[in-house]
C-alpha positions as CSV (number, residue, x, y, z in Angstrom):
1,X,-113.5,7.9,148.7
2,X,-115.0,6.9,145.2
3,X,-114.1,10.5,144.2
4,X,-110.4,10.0,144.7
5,X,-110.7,6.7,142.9
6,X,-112.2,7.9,140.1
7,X,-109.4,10.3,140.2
8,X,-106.5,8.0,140.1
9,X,-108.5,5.8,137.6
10,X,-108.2,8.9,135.3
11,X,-104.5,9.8,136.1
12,X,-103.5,6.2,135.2
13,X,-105.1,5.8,132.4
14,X,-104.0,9.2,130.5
15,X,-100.3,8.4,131.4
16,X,-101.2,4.6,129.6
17,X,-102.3,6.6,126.5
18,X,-99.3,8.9,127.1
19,X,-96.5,6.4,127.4
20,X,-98.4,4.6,124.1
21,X,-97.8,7.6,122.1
22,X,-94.5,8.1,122.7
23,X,-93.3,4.8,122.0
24,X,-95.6,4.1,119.3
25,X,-93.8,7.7,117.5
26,X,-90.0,6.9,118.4
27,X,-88.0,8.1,115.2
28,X,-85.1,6.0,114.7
29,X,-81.2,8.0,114.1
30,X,-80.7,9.2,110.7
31,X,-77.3,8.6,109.4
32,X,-77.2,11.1,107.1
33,X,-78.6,15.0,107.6
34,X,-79.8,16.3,104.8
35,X,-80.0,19.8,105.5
36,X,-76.5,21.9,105.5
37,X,-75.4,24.2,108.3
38,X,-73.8,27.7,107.0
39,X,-70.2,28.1,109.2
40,X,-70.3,30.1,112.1
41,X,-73.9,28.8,112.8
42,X,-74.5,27.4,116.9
43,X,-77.7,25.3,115.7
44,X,-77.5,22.2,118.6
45,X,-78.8,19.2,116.2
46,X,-79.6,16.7,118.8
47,X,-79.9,13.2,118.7
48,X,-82.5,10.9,118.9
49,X,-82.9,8.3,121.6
50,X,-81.6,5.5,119.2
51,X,-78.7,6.7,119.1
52,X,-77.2,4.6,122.2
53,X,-78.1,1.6,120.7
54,X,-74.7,-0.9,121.0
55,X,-73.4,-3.6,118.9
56,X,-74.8,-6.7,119.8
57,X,-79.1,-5.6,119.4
58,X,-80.6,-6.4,116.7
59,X,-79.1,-3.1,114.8
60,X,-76.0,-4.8,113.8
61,X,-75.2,-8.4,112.3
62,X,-71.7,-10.2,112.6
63,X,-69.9,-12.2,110.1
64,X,-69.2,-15.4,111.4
65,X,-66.0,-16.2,109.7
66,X,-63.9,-13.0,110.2
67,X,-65.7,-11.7,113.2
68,X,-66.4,-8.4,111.4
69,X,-69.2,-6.5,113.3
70,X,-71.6,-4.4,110.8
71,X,-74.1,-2.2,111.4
72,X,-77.6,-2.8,110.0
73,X,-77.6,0.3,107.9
74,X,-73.8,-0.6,106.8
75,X,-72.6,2.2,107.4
76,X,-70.0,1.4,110.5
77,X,-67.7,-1.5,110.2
78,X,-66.0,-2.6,113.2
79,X,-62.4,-3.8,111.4
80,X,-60.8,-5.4,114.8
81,X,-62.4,-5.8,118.1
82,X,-59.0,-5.9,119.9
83,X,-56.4,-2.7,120.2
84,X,-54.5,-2.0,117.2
85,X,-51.4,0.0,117.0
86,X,-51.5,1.8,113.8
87,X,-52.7,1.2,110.1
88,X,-52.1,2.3,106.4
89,X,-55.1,2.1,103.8
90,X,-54.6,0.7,100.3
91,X,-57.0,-0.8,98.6
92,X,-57.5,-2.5,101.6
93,X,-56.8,-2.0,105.7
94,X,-53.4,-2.8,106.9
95,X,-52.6,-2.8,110.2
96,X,-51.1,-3.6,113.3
97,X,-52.4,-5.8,116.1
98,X,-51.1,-4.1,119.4
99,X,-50.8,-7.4,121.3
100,X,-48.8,-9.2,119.3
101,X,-47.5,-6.7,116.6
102,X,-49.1,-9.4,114.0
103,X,-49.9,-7.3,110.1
104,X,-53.7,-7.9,108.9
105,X,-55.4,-7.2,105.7
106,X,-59.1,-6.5,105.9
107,X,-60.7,-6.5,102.7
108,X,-64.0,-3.9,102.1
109,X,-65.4,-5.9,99.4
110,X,-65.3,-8.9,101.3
111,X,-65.3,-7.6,105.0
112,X,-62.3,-10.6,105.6
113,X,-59.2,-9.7,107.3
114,X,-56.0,-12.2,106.3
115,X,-53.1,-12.4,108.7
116,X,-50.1,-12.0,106.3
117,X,-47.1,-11.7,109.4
118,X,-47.0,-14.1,112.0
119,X,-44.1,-12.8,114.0
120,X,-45.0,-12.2,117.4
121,X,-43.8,-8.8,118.7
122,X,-46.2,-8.1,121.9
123,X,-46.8,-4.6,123.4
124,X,-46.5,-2.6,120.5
125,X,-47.9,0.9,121.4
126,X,-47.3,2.2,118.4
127,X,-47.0,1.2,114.3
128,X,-46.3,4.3,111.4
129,X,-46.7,3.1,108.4
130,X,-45.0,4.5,105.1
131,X,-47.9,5.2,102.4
132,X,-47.1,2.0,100.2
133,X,-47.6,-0.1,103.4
134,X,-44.4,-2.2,102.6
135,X,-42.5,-0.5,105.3
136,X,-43.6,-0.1,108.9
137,X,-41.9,1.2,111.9
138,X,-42.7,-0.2,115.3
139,X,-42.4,1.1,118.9
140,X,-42.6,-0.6,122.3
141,X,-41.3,-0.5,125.5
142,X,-37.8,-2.8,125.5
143,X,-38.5,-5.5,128.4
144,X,-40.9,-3.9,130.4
145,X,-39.0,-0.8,130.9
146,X,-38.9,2.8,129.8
147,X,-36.7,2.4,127.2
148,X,-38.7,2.8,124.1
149,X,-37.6,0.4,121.1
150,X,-37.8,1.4,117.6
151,X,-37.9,-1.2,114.9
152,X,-38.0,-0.7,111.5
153,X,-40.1,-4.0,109.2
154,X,-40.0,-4.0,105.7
155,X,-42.7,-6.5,104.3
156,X,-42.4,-8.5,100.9
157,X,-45.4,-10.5,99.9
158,X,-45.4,-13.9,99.2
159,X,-44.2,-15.4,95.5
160,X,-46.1,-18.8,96.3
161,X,-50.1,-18.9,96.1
162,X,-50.4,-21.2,98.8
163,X,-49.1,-18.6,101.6
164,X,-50.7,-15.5,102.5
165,X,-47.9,-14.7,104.7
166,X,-45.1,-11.9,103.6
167,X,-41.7,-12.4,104.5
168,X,-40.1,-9.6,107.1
169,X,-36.9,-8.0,107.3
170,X,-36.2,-6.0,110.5
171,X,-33.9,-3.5,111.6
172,X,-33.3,-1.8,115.2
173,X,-32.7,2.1,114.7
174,X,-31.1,3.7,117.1
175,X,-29.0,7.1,116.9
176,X,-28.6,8.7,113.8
177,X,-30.3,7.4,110.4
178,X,-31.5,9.5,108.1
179,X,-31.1,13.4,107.3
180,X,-32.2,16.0,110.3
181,X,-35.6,17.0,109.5
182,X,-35.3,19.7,112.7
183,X,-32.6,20.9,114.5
184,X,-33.5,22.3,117.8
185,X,-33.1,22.2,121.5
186,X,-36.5,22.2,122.1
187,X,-37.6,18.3,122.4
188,X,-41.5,18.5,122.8
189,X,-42.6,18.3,119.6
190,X,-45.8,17.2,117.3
191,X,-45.3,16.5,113.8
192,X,-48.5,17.0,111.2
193,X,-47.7,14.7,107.8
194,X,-48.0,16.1,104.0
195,X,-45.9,16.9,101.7
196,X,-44.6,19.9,103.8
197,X,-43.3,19.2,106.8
198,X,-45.2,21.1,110.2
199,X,-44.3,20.5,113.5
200,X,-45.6,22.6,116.2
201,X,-45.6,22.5,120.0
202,X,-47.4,20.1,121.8
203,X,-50.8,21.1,123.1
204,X,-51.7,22.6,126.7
205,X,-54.6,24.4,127.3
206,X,-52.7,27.0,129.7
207,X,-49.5,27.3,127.6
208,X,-49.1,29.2,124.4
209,X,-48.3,26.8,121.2
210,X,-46.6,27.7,118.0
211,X,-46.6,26.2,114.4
212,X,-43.7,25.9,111.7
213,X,-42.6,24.5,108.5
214,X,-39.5,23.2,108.3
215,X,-36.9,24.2,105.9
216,X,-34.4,22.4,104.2
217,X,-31.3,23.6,106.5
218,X,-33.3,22.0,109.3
219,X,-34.4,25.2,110.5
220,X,-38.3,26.6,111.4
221,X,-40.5,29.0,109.6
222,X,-43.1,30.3,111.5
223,X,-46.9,29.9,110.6
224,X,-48.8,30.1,113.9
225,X,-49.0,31.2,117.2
226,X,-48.8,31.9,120.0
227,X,-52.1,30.0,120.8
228,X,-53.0,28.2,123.8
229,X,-53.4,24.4,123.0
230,X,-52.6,24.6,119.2
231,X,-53.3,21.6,117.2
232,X,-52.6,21.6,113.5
233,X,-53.6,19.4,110.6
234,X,-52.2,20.1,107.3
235,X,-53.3,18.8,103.6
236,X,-51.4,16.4,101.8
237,X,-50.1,19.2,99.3
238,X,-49.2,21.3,102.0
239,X,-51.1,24.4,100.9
240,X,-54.3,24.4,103.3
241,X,-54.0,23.7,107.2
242,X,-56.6,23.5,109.8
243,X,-55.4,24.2,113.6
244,X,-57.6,24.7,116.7
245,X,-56.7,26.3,120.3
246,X,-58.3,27.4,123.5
247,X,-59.6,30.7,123.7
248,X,-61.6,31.9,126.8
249,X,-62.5,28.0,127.9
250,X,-63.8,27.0,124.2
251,X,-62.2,24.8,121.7
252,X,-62.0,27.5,118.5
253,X,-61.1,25.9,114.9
254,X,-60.2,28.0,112.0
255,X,-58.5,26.6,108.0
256,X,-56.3,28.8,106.2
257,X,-55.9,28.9,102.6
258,X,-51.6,29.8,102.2
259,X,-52.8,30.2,98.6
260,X,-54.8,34.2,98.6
261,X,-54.4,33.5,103.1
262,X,-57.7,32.9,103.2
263,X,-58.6,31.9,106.8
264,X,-62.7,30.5,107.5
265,X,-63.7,29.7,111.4
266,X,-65.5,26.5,111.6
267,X,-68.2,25.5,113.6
268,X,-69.3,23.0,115.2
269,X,-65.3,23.4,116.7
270,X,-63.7,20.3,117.3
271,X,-59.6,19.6,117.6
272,X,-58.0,19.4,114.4
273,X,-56.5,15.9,115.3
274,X,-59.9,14.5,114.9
275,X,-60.4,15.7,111.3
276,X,-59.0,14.2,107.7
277,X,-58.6,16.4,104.9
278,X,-59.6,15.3,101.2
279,X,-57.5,14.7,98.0
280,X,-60.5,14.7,95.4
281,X,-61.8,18.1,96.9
282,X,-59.2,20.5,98.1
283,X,-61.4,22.7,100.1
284,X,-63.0,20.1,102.2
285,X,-62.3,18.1,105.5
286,X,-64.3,15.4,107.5
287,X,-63.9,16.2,111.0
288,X,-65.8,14.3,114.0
289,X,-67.0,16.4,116.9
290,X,-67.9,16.0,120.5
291,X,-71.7,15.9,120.7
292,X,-71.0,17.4,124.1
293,X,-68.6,19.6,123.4
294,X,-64.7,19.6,125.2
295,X,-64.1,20.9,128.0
296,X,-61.5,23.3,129.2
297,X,-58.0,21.4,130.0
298,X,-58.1,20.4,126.8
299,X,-56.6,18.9,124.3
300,X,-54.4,17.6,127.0
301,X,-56.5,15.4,129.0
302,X,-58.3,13.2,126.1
303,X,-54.4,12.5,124.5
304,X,-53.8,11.4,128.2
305,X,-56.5,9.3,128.5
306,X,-58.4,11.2,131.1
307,X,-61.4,12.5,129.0
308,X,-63.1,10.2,125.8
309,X,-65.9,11.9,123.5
310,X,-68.7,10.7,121.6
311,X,-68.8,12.0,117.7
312,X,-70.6,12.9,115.0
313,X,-69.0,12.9,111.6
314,X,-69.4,16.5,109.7
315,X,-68.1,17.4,106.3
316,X,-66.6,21.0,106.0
317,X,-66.1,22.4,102.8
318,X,-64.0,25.6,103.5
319,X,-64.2,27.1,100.5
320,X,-68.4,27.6,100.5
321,X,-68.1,28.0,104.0
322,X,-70.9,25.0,104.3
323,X,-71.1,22.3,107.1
324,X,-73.2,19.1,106.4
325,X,-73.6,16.1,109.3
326,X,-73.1,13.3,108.1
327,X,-73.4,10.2,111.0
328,X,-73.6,9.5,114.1
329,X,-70.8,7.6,115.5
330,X,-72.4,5.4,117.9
331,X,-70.5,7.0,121.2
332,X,-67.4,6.5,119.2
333,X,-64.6,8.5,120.1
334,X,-62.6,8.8,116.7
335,X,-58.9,9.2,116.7
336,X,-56.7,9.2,113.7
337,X,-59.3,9.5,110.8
338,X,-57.9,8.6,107.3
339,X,-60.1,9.0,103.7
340,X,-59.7,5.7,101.5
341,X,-58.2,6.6,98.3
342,X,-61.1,7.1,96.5
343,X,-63.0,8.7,100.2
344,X,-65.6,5.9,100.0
345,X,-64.9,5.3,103.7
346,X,-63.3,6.8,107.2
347,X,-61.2,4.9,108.3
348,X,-60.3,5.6,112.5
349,X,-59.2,4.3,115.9
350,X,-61.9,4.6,118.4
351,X,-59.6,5.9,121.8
352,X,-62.2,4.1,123.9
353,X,-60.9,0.4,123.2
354,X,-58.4,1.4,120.5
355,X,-60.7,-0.5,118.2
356,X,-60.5,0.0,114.4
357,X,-63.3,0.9,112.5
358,X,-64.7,2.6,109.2
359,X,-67.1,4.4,108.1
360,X,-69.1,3.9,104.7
361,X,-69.3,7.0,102.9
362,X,-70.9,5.8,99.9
């Protein structure tokens, strides 16, 4: 009998020590990794325990006024805790409330947002902005129905000091308005913005997609396919895309040069929706990638809302064929990235909450 005490007097006290060592050597997440990744690499960088932590620990603080959330390394900034329907960067964050279709400012100097509409337009599922972010175009469902409303805002600021509040003109477009970017009886189509128009098929993992630029007689020149769930992304000077599909149950990704036809595979993979392309350096992209991968009936399922991901941030540069990780996104699952004019932050919805957030770059 004292033997076996002595025993579990033993046992107890080397899982103490154990337990104290581990906690006592817990490495906190590192935002930034320092070491870069040579493309077509399958290193697994793992994260650190830490990296669950929420907002609302002691890792973040919260200004008190505009209700901006910031992390304690400053790096993520949540923007708007509620859904937002679209936004535009400027020198600040424009966007669009998806409750009440209300326009903010949020400043990155200052971390304030300023309400500067106060028309209430609720249930707007969607907001495009034009790139001056006087202009916006609105859609929602008219009355609780399926018909979808498109109305068109045009946004003058304020001569007076003493307002904050731009004055709106609206119009309802319906038909015909403008010149025919497409002609075709096909009607399921994605569009990819630059200054070259793509539109390609939209993505289904079973079904073969197809990418083309548009011509000026309305017609379609092909680029890609056929490739099971093709999603493209193309620069803003039209001369570099990046596109991803399903081959064999994995998510492949691939950028092509048009300039020489250069074409790189990239890895980590992720879908080419999830990635922003750069204006300073025309070679690389910041994509963010499922630490877990994505499964097979995708893209489909996470633009349907059935599947969500949790990201890292990695920088591509596609010339060099280099991959550096760059943060940790906090389960994030980032939708919609967009570079600030001078790429000192992402900017991104998270499809989780259809929160708006950035990232701090630098």
């Amino acid at each position: 009998m004292k033997k076996l005490l002595f025993i579990l007097i033993i046992l107890i006290l080397t899982g103490l020590g154990a337990w104290f060592w581990v906690t006592g050597n817990n490495i906190p997440i590192v935002e930034t990794v320092l070491n870069n990744l040579p493309f077509g690499s399958e290193e697994n960088i793992q994260p650190t325990t830490d990296d669950q932590q929420p907002f609302g620990t002691d890792s973040q603080t919260q200004n008190e006024e505009s209700g901006i959330q910031v992390s304690a390394a400053g790096k993520f900034i949540q923007i708007s805790n509620a859904p937002v329907a679209g936004f535009v960067i400027l020198k600040t964050v424009r966007y669009v409330d998806r409750a009440t279709g209300h326009i903010y400012d949020f400043n990155f100097t200052t971390k304030e947002k300023i309400k500067i509409t106060n028309q209430t337009l609720p249930k707007i599922y969607e907001a495009r902005f034009k790139p001056d972010g006087n202009t916006v175009l609105f859609r929602y469902l008219k009355n609780d129905s399926d018909s979808v409303e498109n109305l068109s805002l045009v946004l003058t600021p304020p001569k007076a000091t003493s307002t904050s509040l731009f004055t709106i003109t609206s119009t309802f477009l319906r038909g015909y308005t403008g010149p025919i970017v497409i002609n075709s009886p096909f009607t399921n189509w994605a569009f990819s913005e630059g200054s070259k128009t793509v539109v390609y098929t939209k993505p289904q993992s079973d079904a073969p997609g197809y990418a083309y630029f548009t011509t000026a007689n309305g017609g379609l020149s092909k680029i890609l396919g056929p490739l099971n769930g093709l999603v493209v992304n193309v620069n803003s000077v039209g001369n570099r895309i990046l596109y991803s599909y399903m081959e064999d149950g994995k998510t492949k990704l691939f950028a092509k040069n048009f300039t020489g036809g250069k074409v790189v595979k990239i890895l980590p993979a992720t879908l080419a929706d999830k990635c922003a392309w750069s204006t300073k350096d025309a070679g690389s992209v910041m994509c963010a990638v499922p630490k877990d991968g994505i499964g097979m009936d995708e893209p489909e399922n996470w633009y349907r809302g059935n599947t969500y991901f949790s990201d890292r941030i990695w920088l591509y540069d596609t010339d060099t064929e280099v991959a550096e990780l760059i943060a940790e996104s906090m389960n994030l699952d980032i939708y919609q990235p967009k570079l600030s004019p001078s790429e000192d932050y992402l900017v991104f919805i998270d499809r989780n909450d259809l929160s708006l957030w950035a990232l701090k770059l630098e």
